[in-house]
C-alpha positions in Angstrom: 48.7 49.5 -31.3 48.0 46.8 -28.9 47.8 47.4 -25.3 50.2 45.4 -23.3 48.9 43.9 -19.6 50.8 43.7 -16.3 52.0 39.9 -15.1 49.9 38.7 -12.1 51.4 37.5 -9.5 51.0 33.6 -8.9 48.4 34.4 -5.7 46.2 36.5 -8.6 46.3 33.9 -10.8 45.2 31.0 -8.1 42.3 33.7 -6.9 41.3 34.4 -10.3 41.4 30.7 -11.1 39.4 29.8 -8.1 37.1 32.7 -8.9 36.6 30.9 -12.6 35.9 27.4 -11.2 33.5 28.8 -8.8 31.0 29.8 -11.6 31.5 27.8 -14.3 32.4 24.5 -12.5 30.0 21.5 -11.2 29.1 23.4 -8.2 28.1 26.6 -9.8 24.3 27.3 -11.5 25.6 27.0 -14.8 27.1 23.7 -14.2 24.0 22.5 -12.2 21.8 23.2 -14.8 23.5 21.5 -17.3 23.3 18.3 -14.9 20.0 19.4 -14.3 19.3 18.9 -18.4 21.7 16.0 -18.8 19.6 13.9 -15.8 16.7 14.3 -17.4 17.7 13.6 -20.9 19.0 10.3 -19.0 15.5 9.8 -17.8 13.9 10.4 -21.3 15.8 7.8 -23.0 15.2 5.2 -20.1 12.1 5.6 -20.7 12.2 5.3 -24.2 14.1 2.6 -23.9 11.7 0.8 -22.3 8.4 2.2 -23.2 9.0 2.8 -26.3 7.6 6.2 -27.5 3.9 6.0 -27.0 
């Protein structure tokens, strides 16, 4: 038998939301270490590019 959940109120929504985007977006350390790894696979294949692999 599944459990049925209250509605949240638009106001829990937005804070829940904003609580969501504060971790997992750009700004947060998951999303700056994935730019983090994406610069510097950038970097790699400049350099490749380049200099070839040697």
């Amino acid at each position: 038998m599944a459990v049925r959940q209250a509605e949240l109120t638009r106001e829990e929504e937005y804070r829940y939301s904003e609580l969501a985007m504060r971790w997992y977006g750009w700004g947060s350390p998951v999303g700056l270490g994935i730019f983090a790894l994406l610069l510097g696979a950038a970097a790699a294949l400049i350099r490749i590019a380049f200099w070839g692999f040697a």
